[in-house]
C-alpha positions as CSV (number, residue, x, y, z in Angstrom):
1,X,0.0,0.0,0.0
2,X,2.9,2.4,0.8
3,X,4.3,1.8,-2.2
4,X,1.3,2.5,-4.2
5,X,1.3,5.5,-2.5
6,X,4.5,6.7,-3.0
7,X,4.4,5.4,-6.7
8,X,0.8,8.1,-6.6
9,X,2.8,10.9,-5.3
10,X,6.0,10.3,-7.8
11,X,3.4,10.3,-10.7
12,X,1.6,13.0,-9.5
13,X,3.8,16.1,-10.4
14,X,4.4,14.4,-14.2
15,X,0.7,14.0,-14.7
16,X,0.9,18.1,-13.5
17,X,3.2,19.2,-16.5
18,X,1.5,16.6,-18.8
19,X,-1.9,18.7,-18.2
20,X,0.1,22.1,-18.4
21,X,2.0,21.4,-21.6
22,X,-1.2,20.1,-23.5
23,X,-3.2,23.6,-21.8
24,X,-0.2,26.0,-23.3
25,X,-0.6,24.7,-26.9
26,X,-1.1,27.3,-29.5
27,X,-4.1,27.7,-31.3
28,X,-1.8,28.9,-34.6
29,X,1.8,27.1,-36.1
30,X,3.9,30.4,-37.3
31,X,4.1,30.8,-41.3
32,X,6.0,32.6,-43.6
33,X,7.2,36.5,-43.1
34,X,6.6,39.6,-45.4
35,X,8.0,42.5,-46.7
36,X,5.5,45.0,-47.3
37,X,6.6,48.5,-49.3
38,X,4.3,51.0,-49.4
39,X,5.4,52.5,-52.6
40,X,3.7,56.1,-53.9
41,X,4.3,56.9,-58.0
42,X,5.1,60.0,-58.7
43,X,2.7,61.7,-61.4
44,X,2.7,60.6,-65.2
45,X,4.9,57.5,-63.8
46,X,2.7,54.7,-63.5
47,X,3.6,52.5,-67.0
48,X,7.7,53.7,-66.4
49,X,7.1,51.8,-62.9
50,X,5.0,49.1,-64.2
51,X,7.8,48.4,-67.1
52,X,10.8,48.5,-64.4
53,X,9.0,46.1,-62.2
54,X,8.0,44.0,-65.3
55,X,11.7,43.7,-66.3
56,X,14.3,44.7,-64.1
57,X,12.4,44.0,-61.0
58,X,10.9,40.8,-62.0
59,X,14.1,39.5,-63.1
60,X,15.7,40.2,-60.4
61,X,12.9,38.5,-57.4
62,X,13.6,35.3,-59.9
63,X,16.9,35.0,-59.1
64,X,16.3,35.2,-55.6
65,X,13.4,32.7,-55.9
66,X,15.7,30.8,-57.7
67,X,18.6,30.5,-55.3
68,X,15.8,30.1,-52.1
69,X,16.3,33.2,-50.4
70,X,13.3,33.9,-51.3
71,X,9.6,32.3,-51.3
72,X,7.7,34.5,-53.5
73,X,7.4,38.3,-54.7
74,X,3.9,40.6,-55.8
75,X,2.7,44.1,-56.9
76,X,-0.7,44.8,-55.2
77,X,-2.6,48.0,-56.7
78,X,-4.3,50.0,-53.9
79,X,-6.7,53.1,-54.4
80,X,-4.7,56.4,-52.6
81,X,-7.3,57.7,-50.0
82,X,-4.9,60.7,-49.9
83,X,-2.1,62.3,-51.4
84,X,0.4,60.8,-48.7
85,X,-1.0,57.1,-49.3
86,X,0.4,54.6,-51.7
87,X,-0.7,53.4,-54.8
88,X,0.7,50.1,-54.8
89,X,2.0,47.3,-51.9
90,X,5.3,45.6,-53.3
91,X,5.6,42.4,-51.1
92,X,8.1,40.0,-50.9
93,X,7.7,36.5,-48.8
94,X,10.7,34.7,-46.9
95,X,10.2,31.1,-45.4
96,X,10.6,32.4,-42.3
97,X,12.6,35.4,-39.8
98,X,15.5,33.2,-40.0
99,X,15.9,33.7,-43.8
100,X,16.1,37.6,-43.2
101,X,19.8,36.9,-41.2
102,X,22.7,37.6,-43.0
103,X,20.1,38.5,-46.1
104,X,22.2,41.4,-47.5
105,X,25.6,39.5,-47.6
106,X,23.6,36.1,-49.8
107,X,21.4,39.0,-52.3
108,X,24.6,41.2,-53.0
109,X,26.0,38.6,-55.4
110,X,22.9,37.9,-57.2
111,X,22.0,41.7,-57.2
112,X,25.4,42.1,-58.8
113,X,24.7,39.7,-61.9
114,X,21.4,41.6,-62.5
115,X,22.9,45.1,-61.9
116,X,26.6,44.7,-63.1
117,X,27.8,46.1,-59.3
118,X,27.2,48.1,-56.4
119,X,27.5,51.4,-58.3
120,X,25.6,50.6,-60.9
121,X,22.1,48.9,-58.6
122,X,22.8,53.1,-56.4
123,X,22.3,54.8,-59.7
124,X,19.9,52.6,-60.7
125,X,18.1,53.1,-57.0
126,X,18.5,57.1,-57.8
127,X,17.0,56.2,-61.1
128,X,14.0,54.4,-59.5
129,X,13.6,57.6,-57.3
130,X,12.4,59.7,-60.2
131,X,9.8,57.3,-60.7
132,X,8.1,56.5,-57.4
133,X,8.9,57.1,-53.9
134,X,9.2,54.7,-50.7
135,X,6.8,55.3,-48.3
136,X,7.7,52.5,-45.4
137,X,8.4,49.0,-45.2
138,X,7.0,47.0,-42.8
139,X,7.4,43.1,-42.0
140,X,4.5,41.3,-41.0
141,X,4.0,37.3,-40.4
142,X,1.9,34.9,-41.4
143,X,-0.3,32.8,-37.9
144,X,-1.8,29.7,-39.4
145,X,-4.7,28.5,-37.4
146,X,-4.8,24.6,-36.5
């Protein structure tokens, strides 16, 4: 009997964090993260940017695809509510936050091959800059209920 009991009060504290473990389970798993850029076109712009995205931009976000550092890329059109809104989203998806470490240093060489090097992709940025303008960038990630 006494070594039921003890056996009861061993099992006790496991049957405890058993119950707790299976109480804290999330209702979600995590998904993938995205970059969202809030992009505003300057006026008389819109088919320049369209064409640069088509091409340069689109080549580019291959690449990436293609070498896994990234998931996936998009444009999203949005309707300006005021002059200080954007007018479209540009969104690019990673696997997760760990594929944003050390992103820089694995893009540069790929960015290179597109651009030709790094003082060629700053003009090109300067370029860009007549043609829209950045508004924010903001990350945001994806809860995927069970």
């Amino acid at each position: 009997m006494i070594k039921r009991l003890i056996g009861l009060l061993l099992a006790a504290p496991l049957l405890f964090v058993a119950t707790s473990a299976l109480a804290q389970e999330r209702a979600y798993t995590e998904g993938v993260v995205m970059e969202i850029s809030a992009i505003k076109i300057m006026p008389g712009m819109f088919d320049a940017y369209m064409k640069y995205l088509d091409t340069t931009y689109k080549g580019l976000m291959e690449e990436y695809k293609k070498a896994g550092l990234i998931v996936g890329y998009g444009v999203v059109q949005t309707n300006a509510r005021s002059p200080h809104d954007p007018d479209l989203f540009l969104t690019i998806t990673y696997k997760n936050w760990a594929a944003l470490d050390g992103l820089e240093d694995r893009m540069e060489p790929i960015a290179n091959k597109v651009w030709g090097s790094r003082a060629a992709s700053n003009q090109a940025s300067a370029d860009r800059g007549k043609m829209r303008e950045t508004l924010g960038v903001e990350y945001v990630q994806e809860l995927k209920l069970k």
